[in-house]
MMTF fields as JSON, N, C-alpha, C and O atoms, coordinates in Angstrom:
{
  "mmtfVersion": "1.0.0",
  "mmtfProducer": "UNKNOWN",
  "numBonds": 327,
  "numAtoms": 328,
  "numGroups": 82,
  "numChains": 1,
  "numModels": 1,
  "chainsPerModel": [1],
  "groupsPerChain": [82],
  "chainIdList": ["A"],
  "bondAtomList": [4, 2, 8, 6, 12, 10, 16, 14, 20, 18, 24, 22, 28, 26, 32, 30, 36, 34, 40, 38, 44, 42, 48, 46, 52, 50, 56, 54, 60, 58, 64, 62, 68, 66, 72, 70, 76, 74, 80, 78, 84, 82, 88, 86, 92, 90, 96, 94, 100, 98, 104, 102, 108, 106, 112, 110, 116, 114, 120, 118, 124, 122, 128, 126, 132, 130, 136, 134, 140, 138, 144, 142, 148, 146, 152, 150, 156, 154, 160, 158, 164, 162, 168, 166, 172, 170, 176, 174, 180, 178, 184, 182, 188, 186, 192, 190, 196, 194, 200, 198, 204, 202, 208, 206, 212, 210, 216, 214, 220, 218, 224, 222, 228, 226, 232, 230, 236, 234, 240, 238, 244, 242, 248, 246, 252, 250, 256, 254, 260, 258, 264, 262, 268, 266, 272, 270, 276, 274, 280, 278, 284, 282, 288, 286, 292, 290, 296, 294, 300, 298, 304, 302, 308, 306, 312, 310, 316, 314, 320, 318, 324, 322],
  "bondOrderList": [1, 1, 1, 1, 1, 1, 1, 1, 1, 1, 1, 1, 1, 1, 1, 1, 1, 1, 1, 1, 1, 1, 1, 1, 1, 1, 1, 1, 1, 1, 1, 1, 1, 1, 1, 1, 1, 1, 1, 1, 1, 1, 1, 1, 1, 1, 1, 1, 1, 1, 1, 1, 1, 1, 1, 1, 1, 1, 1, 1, 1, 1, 1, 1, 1, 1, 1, 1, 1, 1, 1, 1, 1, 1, 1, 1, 1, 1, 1, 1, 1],
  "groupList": [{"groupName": "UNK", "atomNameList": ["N", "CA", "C", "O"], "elementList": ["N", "C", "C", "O"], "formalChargeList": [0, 0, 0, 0], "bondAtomList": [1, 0, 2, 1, 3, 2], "bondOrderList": [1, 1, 2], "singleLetterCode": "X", "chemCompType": "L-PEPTIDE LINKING"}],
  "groupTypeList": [0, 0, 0, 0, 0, 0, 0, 0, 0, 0, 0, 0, 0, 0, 0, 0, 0, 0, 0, 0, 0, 0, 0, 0, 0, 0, 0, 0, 0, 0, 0, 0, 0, 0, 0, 0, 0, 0, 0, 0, 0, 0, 0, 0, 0, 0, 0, 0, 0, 0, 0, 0, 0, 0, 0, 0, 0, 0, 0, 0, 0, 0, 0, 0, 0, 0, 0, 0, 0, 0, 0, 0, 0, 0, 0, 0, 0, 0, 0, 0, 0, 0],
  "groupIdList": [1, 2, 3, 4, 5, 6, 7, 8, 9, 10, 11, 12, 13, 14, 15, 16, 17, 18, 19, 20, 21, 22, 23, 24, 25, 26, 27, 28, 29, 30, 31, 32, 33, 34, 35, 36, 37, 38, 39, 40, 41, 42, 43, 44, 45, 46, 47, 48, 49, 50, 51, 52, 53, 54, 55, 56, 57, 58, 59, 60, 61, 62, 63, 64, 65, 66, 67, 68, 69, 70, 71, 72, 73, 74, 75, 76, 77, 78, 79, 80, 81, 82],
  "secStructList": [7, 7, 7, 7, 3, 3, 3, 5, 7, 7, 7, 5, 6, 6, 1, 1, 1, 7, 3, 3, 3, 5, 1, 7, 7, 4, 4, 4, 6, 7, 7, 6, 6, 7, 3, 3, 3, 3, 3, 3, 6, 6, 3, 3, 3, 3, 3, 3, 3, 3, 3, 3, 3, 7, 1, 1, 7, 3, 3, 3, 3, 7, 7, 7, 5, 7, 6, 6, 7, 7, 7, 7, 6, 6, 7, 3, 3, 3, 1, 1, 7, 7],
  "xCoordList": [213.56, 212.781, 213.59, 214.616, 213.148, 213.456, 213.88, 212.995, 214.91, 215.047, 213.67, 213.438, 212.688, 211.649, 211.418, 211.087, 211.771, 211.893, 210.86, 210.655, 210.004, 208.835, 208.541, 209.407, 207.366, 207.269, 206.261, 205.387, 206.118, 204.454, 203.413, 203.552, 202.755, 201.973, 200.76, 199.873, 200.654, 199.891, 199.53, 199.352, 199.494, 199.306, 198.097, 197.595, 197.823, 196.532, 196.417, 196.405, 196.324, 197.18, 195.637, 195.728, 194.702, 193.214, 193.807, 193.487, 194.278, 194.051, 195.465, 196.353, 195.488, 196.316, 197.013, 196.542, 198.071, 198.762, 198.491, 197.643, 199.107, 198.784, 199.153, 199.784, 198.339, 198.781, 199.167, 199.011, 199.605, 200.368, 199.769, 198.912, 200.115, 200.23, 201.393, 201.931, 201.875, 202.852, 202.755, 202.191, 203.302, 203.604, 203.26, 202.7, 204.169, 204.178, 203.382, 202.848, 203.225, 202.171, 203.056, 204.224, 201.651, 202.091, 202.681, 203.598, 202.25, 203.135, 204.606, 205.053, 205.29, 206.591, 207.066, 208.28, 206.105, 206.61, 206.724, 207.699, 205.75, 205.063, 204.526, 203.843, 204.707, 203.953, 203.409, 204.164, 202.265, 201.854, 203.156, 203.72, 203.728, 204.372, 205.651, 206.621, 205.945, 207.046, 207.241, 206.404, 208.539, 208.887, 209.641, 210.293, 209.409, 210.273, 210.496, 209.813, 211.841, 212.308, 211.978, 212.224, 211.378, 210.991, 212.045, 212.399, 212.502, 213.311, 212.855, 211.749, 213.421, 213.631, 214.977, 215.802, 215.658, 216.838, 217.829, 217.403, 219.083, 219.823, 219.045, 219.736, 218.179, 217.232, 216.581, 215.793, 216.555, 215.397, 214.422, 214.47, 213.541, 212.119, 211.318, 210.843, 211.184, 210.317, 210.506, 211.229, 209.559, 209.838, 208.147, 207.539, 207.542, 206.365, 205.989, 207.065, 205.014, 205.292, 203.876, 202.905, 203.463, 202.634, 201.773, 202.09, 200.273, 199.244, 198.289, 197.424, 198.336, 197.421, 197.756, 197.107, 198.995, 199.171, 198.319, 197.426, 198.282, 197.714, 198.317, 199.432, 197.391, 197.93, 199.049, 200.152, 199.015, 200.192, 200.486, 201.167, 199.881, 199.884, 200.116, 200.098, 200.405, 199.884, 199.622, 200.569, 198.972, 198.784, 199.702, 200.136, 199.891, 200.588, 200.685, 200.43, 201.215, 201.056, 202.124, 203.128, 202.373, 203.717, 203.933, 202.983, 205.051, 205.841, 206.106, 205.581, 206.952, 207.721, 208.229, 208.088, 208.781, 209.177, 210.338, 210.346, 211.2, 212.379, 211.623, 210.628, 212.606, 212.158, 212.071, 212.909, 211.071, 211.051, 210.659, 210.68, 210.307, 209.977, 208.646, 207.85, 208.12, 206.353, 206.854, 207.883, 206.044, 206.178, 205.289, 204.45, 205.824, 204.718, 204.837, 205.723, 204.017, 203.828, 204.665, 204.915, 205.466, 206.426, 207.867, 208.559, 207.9, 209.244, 209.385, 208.451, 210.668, 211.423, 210.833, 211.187, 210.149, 210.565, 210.832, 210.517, 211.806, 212.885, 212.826, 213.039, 212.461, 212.649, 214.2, 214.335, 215.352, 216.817, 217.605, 217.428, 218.612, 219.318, 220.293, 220.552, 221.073, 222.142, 223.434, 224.557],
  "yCoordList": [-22.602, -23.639, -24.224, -24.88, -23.99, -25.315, -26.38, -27.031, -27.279, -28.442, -29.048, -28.594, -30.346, -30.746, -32.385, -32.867, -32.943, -34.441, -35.065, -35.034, -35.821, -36.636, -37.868, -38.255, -38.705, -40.085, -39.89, -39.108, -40.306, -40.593, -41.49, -42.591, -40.979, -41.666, -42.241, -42.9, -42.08, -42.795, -42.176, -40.99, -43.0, -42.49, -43.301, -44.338, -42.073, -41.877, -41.844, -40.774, -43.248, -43.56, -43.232, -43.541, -42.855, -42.919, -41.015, -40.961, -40.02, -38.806, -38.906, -39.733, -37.965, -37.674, -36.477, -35.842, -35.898, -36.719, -37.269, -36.686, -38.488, -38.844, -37.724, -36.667, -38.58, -37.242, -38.263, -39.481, -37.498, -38.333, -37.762, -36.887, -38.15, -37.61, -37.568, -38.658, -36.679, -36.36, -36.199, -35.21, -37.163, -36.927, -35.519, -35.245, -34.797, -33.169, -32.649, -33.046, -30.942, -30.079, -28.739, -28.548, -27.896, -26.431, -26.718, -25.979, -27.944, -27.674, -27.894, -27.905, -28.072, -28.304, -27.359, -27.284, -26.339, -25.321, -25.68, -25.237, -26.514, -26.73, -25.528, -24.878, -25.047, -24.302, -24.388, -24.8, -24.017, -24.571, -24.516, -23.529, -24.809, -24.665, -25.35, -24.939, -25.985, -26.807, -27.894, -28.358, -28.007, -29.159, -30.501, -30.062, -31.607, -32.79, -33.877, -34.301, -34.127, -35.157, -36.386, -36.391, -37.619, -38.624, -40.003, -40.517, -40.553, -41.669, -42.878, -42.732, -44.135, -45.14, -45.409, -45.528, -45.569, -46.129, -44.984, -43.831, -45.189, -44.402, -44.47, -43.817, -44.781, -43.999, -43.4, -43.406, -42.525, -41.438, -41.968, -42.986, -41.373, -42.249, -40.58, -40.873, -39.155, -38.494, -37.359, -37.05, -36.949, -35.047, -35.278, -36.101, -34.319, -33.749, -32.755, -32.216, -31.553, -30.343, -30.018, -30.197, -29.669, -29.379, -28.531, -27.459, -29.28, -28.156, -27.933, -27.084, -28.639, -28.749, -28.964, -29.747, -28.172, -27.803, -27.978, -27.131, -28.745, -29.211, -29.068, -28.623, -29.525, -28.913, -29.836, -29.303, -31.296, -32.302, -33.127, -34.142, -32.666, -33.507, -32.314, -31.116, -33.045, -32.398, -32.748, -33.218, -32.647, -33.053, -32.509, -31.358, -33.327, -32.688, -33.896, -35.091, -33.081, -33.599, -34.216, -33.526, -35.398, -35.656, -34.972, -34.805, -34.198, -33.684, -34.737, -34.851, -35.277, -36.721, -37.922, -38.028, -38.806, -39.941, -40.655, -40.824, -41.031, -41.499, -42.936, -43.593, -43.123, -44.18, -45.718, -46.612, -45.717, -47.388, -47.349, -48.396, -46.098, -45.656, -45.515, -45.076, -45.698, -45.698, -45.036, -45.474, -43.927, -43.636, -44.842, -45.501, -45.004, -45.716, -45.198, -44.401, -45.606, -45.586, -45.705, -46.909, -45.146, -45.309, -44.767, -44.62, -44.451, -43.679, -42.356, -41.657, -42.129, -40.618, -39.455, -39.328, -38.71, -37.004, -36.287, -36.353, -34.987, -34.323, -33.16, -33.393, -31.736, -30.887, -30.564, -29.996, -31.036, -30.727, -32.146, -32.886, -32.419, -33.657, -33.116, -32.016, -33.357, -33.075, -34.098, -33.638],
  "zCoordList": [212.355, 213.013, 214.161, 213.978, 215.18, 216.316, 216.349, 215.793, 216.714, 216.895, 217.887, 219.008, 217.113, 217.302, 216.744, 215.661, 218.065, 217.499, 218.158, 219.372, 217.039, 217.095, 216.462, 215.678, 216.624, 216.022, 215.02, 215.396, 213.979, 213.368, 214.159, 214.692, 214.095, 215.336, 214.209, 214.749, 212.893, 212.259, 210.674, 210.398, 210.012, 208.13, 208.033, 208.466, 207.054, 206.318, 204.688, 204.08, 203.965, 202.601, 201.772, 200.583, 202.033, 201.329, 200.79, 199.602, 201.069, 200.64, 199.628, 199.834, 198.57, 197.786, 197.571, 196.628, 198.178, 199.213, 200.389, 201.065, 200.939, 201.714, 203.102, 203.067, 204.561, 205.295, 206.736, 206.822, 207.586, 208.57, 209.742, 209.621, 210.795, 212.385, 213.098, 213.292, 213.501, 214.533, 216.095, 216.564, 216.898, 217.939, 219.031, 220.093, 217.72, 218.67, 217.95, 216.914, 218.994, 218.681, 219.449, 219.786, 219.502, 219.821, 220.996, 221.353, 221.922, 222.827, 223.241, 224.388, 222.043, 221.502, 220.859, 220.673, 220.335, 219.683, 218.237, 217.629, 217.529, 216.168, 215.679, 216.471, 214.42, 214.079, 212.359, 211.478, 212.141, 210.532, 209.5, 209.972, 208.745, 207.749, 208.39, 207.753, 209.116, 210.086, 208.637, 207.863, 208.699, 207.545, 209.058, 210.005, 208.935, 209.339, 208.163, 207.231, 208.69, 207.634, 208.336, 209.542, 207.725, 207.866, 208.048, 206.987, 209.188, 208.476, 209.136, 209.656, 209.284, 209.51, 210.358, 209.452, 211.536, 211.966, 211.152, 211.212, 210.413, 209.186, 208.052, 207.269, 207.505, 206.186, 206.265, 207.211, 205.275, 204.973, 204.413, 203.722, 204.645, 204.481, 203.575, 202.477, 203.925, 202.985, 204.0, 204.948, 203.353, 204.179, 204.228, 203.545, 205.231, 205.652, 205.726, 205.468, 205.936, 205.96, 206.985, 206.251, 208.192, 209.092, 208.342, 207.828, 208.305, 208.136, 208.93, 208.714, 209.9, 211.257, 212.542, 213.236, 213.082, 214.682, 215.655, 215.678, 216.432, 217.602, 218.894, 219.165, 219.682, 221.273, 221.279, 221.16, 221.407, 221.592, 220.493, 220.641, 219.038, 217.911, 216.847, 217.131, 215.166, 214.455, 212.953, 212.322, 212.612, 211.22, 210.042, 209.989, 209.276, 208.346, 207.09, 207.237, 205.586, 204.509, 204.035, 204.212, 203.417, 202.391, 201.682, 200.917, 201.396, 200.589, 199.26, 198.153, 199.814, 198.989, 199.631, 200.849, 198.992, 199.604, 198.972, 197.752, 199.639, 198.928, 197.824, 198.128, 196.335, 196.053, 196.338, 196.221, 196.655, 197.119, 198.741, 199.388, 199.348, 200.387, 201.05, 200.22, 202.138, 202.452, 203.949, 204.463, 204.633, 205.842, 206.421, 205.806, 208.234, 208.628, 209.974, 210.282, 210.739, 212.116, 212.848, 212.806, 213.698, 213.948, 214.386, 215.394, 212.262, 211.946, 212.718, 213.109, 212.871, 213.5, 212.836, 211.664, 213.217, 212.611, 213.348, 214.536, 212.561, 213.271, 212.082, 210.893, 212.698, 212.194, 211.531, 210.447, 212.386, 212.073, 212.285, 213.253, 211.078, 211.355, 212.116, 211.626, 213.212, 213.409, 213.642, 213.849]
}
């Protein structure tokens, strides 16, 4: 996978799992099955995993979430920490 750094651009807490929006899309070089790790500033916040690639966006599902953790609008995702 690509280094691919993006924002949540918005959660969706009504589906189980919940599901998010990303920033980027294909035109970043997203592709379905793309994992980003979720954080906050230095915390980790959850992992995601792309199931809906878009031209400049993309949808995708929670994996998990650290405990005591909620993604929100906002937070960093980044295919690779470095």
């Amino acid at each position: 996978m690509p280094a691919i750094n993006g924002v949540v651009a918005g959660v969706d807490t009504s589906t189980e799992p919940a599901s998010v929006l990303l920033s980027v899309g294909k035109d970043q070089g997203v592709e379905r099955g793309y994992q980003f790790t979720i954080y906050r500033r230095d915390t980790f916040i959850g992992k995601v995993v792309v199931t809906k690639p878009m031209r400049d966006s993309s949808g995708a599902r929670v994996l998990f979430t650290a405990p005591g953790q909620q993604i929100r609008a906002g937070d960093t995702a980044a295919t690779r920490l470095d």
